[in-house]
N, C-alpha and C positions, 0 to 999 in steps of 0.2 A: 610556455611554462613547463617545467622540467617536474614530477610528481615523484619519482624515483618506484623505487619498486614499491608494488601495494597487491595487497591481497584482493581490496574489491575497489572499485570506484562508484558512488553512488549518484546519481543526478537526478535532482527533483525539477520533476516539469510541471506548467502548469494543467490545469484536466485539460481533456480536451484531445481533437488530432489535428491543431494549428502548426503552421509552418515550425514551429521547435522540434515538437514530435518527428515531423517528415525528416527533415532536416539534418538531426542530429543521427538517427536511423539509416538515411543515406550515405551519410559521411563517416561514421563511427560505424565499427561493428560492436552491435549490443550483443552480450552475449544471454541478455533475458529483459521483460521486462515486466512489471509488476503494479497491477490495478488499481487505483482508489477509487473508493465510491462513497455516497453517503445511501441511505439502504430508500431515499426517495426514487419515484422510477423517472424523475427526470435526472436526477443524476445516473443510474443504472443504464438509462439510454444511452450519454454521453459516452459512459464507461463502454459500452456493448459497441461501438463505432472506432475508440480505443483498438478493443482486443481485435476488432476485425481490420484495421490496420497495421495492427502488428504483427497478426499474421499474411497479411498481403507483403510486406514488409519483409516476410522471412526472418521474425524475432521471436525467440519463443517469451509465450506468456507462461510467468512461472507461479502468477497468481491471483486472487482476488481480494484489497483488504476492506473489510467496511468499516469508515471514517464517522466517528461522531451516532456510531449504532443506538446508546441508549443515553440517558442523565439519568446518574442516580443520587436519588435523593434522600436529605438525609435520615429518615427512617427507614430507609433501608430497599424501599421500591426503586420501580426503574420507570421513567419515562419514555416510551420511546416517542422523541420529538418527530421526528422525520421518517416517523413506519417500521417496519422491520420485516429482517429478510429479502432483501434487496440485492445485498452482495452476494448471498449462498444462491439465490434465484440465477442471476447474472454467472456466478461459476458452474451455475449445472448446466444452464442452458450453450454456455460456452464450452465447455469440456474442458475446465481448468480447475486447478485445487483451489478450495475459496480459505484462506490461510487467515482467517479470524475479523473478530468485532473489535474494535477501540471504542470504551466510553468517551464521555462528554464530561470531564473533569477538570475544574479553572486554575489545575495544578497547572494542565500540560499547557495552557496559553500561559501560565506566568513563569513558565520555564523556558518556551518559546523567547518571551521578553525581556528575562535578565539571561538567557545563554544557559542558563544549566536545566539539561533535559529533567523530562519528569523519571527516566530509569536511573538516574542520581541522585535527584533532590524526595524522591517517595517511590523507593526501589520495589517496596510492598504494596503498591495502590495496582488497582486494577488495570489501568489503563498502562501503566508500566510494565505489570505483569502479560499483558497481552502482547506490548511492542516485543517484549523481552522473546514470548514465542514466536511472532512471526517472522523476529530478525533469525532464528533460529533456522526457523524453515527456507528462509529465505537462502543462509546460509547453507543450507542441508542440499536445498537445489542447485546450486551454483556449483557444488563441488560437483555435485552428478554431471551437472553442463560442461563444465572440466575435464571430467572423465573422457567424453565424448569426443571429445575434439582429436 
Protein backbone atom coordinates (compact mmCIF):
# COMPACT_ATOMS: atom_id res chain seq x y z
CA UNK A 1 0.00 0.00 0.00
CA UNK A 2 1.40 3.28 -1.22
CA UNK A 3 0.70 6.11 2.06
CA UNK A 4 2.36 8.99 0.06
CA UNK A 5 3.91 11.40 2.02
CA UNK A 6 2.75 11.92 5.79
CA UNK A 7 3.84 13.76 8.46
CA UNK A 8 3.26 10.91 11.26
CA UNK A 9 2.04 7.52 10.88
CA UNK A 10 0.26 6.20 13.95
CA UNK A 11 -0.33 2.43 14.84
CA UNK A 12 -2.55 1.31 17.59
CA UNK A 13 -1.24 -1.94 19.16
CA UNK A 14 -2.90 -3.96 21.38
CA UNK A 15 -1.32 -3.66 25.35
CA UNK A 16 0.88 -5.71 25.88
CA UNK A 17 4.52 -7.04 24.38
CA UNK A 18 2.93 -10.02 22.19
CA UNK A 19 4.38 -10.74 18.86
CA UNK A 20 2.76 -7.31 17.27
CA UNK A 21 4.85 -5.35 19.41
CA UNK A 22 8.27 -7.49 18.71
CA UNK A 23 7.36 -7.78 15.37
CA UNK A 24 6.53 -4.62 14.08
CA UNK A 25 9.70 -3.04 16.02
CA UNK A 26 11.93 -5.38 14.22
CA UNK A 27 10.70 -4.76 10.99
CA UNK A 28 9.81 -1.13 10.98
CA UNK A 29 11.96 1.54 12.36
CA UNK A 30 9.74 3.20 15.02
CA UNK A 31 10.89 6.38 15.55
CA UNK A 32 9.01 6.63 19.23
CA UNK A 33 6.64 4.78 21.04
CA UNK A 34 3.95 5.80 23.40
CA UNK A 35 2.36 4.04 26.65
CA UNK A 36 -1.20 3.31 27.64
CA UNK A 37 -2.05 2.35 30.87
CA UNK A 38 -5.08 2.30 33.09
CA UNK A 39 -3.71 3.95 36.62
CA UNK A 40 -4.68 -0.11 37.96
CA UNK A 41 -1.16 -1.74 38.97
CA UNK A 42 -2.08 -4.62 36.98
CA UNK A 43 -2.28 -2.80 33.98
CA UNK A 44 1.06 -0.43 35.11
CA UNK A 45 2.62 -3.87 35.25
CA UNK A 46 1.72 -4.78 31.77
CA UNK A 47 2.63 -1.26 30.67
CA UNK A 48 6.30 -1.44 32.77
CA UNK A 49 7.32 -4.74 30.63
CA UNK A 50 6.13 -2.47 27.56
CA UNK A 51 8.59 0.28 28.19
CA UNK A 52 11.36 -2.26 29.12
CA UNK A 53 10.83 -3.68 25.72
CA UNK A 54 11.12 -0.82 23.94
CA UNK A 55 13.86 0.09 25.30
CA UNK A 56 15.59 -3.39 24.65
CA UNK A 57 14.12 -2.77 21.47
CA UNK A 58 16.21 0.48 20.90
CA UNK A 59 12.69 2.54 20.57
CA UNK A 60 12.56 5.43 22.29
CA UNK A 61 9.58 5.86 24.73
CA UNK A 62 8.31 9.29 24.34
CA UNK A 63 5.61 8.71 26.97
CA UNK A 64 3.12 7.63 29.43
CA UNK A 65 -0.86 8.15 28.99
CA UNK A 66 -3.28 7.00 31.57
CA UNK A 67 -6.37 5.53 29.94
CA UNK A 68 -9.73 5.75 31.77
CA UNK A 69 -7.95 7.76 34.99
CA UNK A 70 -11.11 8.93 36.56
CA UNK A 71 -15.50 9.15 35.79
CA UNK A 72 -16.76 12.06 36.51
CA UNK A 73 -19.82 12.36 37.68
CA UNK A 74 -22.39 14.43 37.13
CA UNK A 75 -22.13 16.63 40.21
CA UNK A 76 -19.29 17.46 39.46
CA UNK A 77 -16.92 14.67 41.56
CA UNK A 78 -14.68 12.27 40.21
CA UNK A 79 -14.61 8.62 40.71
CA UNK A 80 -11.63 7.05 40.43
CA UNK A 81 -12.88 3.53 39.24
CA UNK A 82 -9.50 1.84 38.73
CA UNK A 83 -7.13 3.79 41.60
CA UNK A 84 -5.03 6.58 40.77
CA UNK A 85 -1.71 7.52 39.91
CA UNK A 86 -0.68 4.61 38.15
CA UNK A 87 0.62 6.07 35.02
CA UNK A 88 2.60 9.20 36.71
CA UNK A 89 4.03 6.17 39.19
CA UNK A 90 4.92 4.10 36.00
CA UNK A 91 6.71 7.32 34.27
CA UNK A 92 8.65 8.17 37.31
CA UNK A 93 9.76 4.87 37.97
CA UNK A 94 10.64 4.49 34.14
CA UNK A 95 12.31 7.74 33.47
CA UNK A 96 9.79 9.01 30.83
CA UNK A 97 7.48 12.06 30.59
CA UNK A 98 4.03 10.76 31.98
CA UNK A 99 1.92 13.06 29.16
CA UNK A 100 -1.60 13.01 31.02
CA UNK A 101 -4.98 11.35 32.43
CA UNK A 102 -8.00 10.71 29.98
CA UNK A 103 -11.31 10.58 31.79
CA UNK A 104 -13.97 8.04 31.45
CA UNK A 105 -16.60 9.88 29.40
CA UNK A 106 -19.54 7.80 27.18
CA UNK A 107 -18.87 10.63 24.77
CA UNK A 108 -15.53 8.93 23.74
CA UNK A 109 -17.06 5.18 23.27
CA UNK A 110 -19.95 6.87 21.20
CA UNK A 111 -17.57 8.56 19.08
CA UNK A 112 -15.47 5.61 18.88
CA UNK A 113 -18.79 3.89 17.47
CA UNK A 114 -20.30 6.16 15.03
CA UNK A 115 -16.45 7.32 13.72
CA UNK A 116 -16.47 10.94 14.80
CA UNK A 117 -13.94 11.30 17.55
CA UNK A 118 -14.80 13.00 20.82
CA UNK A 119 -12.08 16.12 19.78
CA UNK A 120 -14.98 16.95 17.06
CA UNK A 121 -18.12 15.76 18.19
CA UNK A 122 -17.32 17.70 22.36
CA UNK A 123 -14.18 19.74 21.30
CA UNK A 124 -14.66 21.30 25.02
CA UNK A 125 -15.06 18.09 27.30
CA UNK A 126 -12.50 17.05 29.16
CA UNK A 127 -11.44 14.11 27.93
CA UNK A 128 -10.99 16.00 24.53
CA UNK A 129 -9.28 18.56 26.08
CA UNK A 130 -6.80 16.17 27.44
CA UNK A 131 -6.23 13.98 24.03
CA UNK A 132 -5.95 17.54 22.51
CA UNK A 133 -2.80 18.00 24.96
CA UNK A 134 -1.17 14.87 24.60
CA UNK A 135 -1.52 14.77 20.77
CA UNK A 136 0.29 17.99 21.18
CA UNK A 137 3.15 16.67 23.27
CA UNK A 138 3.25 13.94 21.49
CA UNK A 139 3.69 15.90 18.46
CA UNK A 140 6.27 18.31 20.30
CA UNK A 141 8.43 15.14 20.68
CA UNK A 142 8.44 13.71 17.31
CA UNK A 143 9.82 16.84 15.91
CA UNK A 144 12.68 16.85 18.53
CA UNK A 145 13.14 12.95 17.36
CA UNK A 146 13.39 14.43 13.95
CA UNK A 147 15.72 16.85 14.78
CA UNK A 148 18.08 14.06 15.75
CA UNK A 149 18.26 11.99 13.19
Amino acid sequence: MEWGALDYLIIDLPPGTGDAQISLAQTIPLSGGVIVTLPQKVSTEDAARAVEMYHALQVPVLGIIENMSYLELPDGQRMEVFGSGGGETLAASANVPFLGKIPMLAEVREGGDNGEPIVVSHPQSSAAQALIGISQQVAAKMSMVSLQV
